[in-house]
C-alpha positions in Angstrom: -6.1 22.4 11.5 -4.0 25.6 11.1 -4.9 28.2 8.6 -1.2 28.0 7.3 -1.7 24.9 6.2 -1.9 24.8 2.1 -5.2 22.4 0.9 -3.8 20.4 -2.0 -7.2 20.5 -4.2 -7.4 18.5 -7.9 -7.0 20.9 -10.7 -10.1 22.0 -12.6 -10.2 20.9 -16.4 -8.7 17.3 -15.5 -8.2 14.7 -13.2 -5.4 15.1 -10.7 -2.7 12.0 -10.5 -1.0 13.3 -7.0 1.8 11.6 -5.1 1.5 12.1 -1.1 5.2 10.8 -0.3 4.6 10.0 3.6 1.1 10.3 6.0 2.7 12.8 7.7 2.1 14.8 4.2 -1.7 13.5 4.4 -3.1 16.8 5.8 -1.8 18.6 3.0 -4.5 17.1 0.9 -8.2 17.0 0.6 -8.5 13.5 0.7 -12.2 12.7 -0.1 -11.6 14.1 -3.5 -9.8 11.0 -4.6 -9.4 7.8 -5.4 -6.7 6.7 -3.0 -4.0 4.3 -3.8 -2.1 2.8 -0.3 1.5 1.7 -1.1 3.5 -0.5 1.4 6.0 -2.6 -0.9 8.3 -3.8 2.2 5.5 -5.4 3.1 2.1 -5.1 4.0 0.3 -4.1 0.8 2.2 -6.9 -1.3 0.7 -9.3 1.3 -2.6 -7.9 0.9 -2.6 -7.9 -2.5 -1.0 -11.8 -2.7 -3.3 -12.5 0.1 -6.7 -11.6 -1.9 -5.1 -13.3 -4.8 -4.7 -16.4 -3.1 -8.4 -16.6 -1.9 -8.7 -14.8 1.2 -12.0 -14.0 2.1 -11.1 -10.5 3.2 -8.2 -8.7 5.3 -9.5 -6.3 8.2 -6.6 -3.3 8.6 -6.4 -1.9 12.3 -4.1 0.3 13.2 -3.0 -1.1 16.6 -1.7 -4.1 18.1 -4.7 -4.3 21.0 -7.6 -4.1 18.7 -5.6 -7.4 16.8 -5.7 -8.5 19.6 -9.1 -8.1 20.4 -10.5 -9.7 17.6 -9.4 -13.2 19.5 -12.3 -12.4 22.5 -14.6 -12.1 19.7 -14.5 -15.8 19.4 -14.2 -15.8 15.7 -12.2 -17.8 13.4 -9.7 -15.1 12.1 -6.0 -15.3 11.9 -4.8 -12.5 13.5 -1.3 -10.9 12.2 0.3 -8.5 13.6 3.9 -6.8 12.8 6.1 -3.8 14.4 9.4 -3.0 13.3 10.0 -5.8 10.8 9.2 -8.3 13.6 6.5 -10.6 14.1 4.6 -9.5 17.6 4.8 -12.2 20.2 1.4 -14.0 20.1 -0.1 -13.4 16.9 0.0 -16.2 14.0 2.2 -14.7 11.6 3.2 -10.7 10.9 3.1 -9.5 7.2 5.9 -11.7 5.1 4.1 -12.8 1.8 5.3 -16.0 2.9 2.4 -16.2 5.0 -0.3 -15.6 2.8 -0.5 -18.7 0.6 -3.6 -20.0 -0.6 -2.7 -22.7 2.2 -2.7 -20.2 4.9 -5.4 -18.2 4.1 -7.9 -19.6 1.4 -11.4 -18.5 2.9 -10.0 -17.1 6.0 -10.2 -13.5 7.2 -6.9 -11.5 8.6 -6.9 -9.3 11.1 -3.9 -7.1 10.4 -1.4 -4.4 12.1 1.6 -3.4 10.2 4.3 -0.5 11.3 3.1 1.8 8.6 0.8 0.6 5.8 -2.3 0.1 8.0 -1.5 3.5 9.5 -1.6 5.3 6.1 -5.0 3.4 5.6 -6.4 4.7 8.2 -5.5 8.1 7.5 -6.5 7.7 4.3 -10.3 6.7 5.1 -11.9 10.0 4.4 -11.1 9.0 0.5 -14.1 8.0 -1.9 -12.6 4.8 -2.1 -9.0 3.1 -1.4 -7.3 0.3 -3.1 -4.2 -1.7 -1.7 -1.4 -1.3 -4.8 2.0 -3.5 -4.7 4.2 -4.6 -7.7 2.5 -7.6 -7.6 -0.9 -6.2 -9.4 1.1 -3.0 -10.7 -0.7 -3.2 -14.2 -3.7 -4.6 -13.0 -4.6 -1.7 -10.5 -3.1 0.9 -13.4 -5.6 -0.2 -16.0 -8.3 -0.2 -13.6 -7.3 3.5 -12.5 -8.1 4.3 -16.0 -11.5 3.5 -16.3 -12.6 5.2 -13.3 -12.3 9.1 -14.6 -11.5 10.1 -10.5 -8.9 12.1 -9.4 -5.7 9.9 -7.7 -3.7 9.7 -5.0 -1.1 7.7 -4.5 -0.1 7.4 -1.0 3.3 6.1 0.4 3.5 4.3 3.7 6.9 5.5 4.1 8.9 4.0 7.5 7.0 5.9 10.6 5.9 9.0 8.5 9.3 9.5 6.8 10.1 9.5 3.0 11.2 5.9 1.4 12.4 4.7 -1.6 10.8 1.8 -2.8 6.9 3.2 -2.4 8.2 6.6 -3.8 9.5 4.4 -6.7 6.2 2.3 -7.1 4.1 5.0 -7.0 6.3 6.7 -10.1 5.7 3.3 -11.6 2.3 3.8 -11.8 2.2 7.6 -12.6 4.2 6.1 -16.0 1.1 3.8 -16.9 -1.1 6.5 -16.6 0.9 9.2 -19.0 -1.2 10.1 -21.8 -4.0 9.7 -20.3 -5.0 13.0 -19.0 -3.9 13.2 -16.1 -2.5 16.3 -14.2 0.8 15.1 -11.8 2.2 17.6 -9.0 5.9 17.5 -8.8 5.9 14.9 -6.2 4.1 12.3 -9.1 6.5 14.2 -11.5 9.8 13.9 -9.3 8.6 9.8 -8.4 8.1 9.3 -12.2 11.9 10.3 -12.5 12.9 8.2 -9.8 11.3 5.2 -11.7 13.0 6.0 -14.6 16.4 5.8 -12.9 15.7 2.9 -11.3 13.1 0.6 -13.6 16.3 -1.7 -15.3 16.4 -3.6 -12.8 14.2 -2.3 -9.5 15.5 -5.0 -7.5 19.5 -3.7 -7.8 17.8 -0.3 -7.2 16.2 -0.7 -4.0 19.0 -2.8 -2.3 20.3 0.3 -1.0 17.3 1.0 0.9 17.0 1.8 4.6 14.0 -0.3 4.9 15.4 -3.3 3.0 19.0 -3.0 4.9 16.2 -3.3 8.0 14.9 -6.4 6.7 18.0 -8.1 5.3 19.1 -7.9 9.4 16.5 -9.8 10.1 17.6 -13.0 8.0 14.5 -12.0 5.2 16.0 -10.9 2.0 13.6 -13.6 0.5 10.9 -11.1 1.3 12.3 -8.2 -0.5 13.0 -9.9 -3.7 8.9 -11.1 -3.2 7.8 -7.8 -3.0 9.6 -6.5 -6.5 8.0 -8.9 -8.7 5.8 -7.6 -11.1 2.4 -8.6 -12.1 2.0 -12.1 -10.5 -1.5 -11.0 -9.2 -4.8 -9.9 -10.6 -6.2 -9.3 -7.4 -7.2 -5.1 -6.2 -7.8 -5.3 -2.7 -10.7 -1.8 -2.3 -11.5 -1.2 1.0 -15.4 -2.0 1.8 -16.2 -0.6 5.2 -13.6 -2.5 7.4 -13.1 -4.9 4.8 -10.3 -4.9 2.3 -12.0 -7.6 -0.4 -11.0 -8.6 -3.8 -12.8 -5.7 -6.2 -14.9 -7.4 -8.7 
């Protein structure tokens, strides 16, 4: 790593509530001092988090197509999904549309999953003293568990192939707003994604239809998807990472 490079450290005196806004921004940050939250609202972390609330017994996040693939030689009963640009990959049984995860499709089963982006900010992220899965779907759930655990945060964005999005930059100012006045310390990327949540919280859904990742998505005949992925609170369910497992956190 180069000298140059400035080491975002947690303030002393309280807990840090930091905002890294894509993985490329990953090294700026001393990752094993926090909690990490990993944000992927067009798609993959709202299907992980309505996939663990519709019984899944766990989700296993790798960050390339072959070792998806590889699970199948294993001889195990996993579905495997597996997504790049949008698209499902030719071969797998489904990509990472919540669509996929009902309680039909994946009660009891284990994924194996590749997304574009938010299984490549998890694995950046794996240094962290633990990582949770956040989405709109369990937006107050995950906030009021953040409280209780007295760590320092960081909320990291999956972005679209390392660069700067809306809609996780919004969600993770969504969740910098639950935790005000609760002593936490923001940088001015929590501070400038709290003001984008304020602009855009009447109606989140109007908000983000200019997005690049949503006009992406809307090509591709699933606008259903998008409106899926900004409803709020219809889960429980905090997917934590436990060694290659994401599992429901009890």
């Amino acid at each position: 790593m180069s000298n140059n490079i400035d080491i975002q450290t947690p303030p002393s005196g309280g807990r840090a509530a930091h905002v890294c806004l894509t993985p490329a921004l990953l090294p700026l940050f001393n990752v094993e001092e926090y909690i990490v939250v990993v944000i992927d609202i067009f798609r993959a972390t709202s299907s992980i988090c309505y996939g663990i609330e519709n019984g899944a017994e766990a989700i296993i996040p790798v960050s390339q197509v072959e070792e998806c693939s590889a699970y199948r030689e294993k001889g195990l009963d996993y579905l495997l999904a597996a997504e790049r640009d949008g698209k499902v990959v030719d071969g797998f049984d489904f990509g990472n549309s919540p669509f996929s995860y009902t309680a039909q499709k994946v009660a009891g089963k284990t994924v194996v999953l590749t997304t574009t982006n938010g299984t490549h900010a998890l694995h950046l992220s794996r240094s962290a003293k633990k990582i949770v899965i956040g989405s709109f779907l369990n937006l107050t759930a995950l906030s009021i568990w953040l409280k209780t655990q007295h760590e320092n945060i960081l909320l990291v964005c999956a972005g679209w192939k390392n660069n700067f999005n809306l809609e996780d930059t919004l969600f993770a100012g969504a969740v910098i707003e639950h935790l005000k006045g609760e002593g936490y310390v923001p940088d001015d990327a929590a501070m400038a994604a709290n003001d984008l949540f304020q602009v855009g919280k009447g109606d989140i859904n109007q908000y983000l239809k200019k997005t690049s990742h949503g006009e992406r998505l809307k090509k591709l005949g699933i606008e259903k998807d998008i409106e899926f992925c900004l409803q709020v609170d219809i889960t429980t369910a905090i997917p934590v990472l436990q060694g290659e497992r994401l599992v429901r956190l009890v």
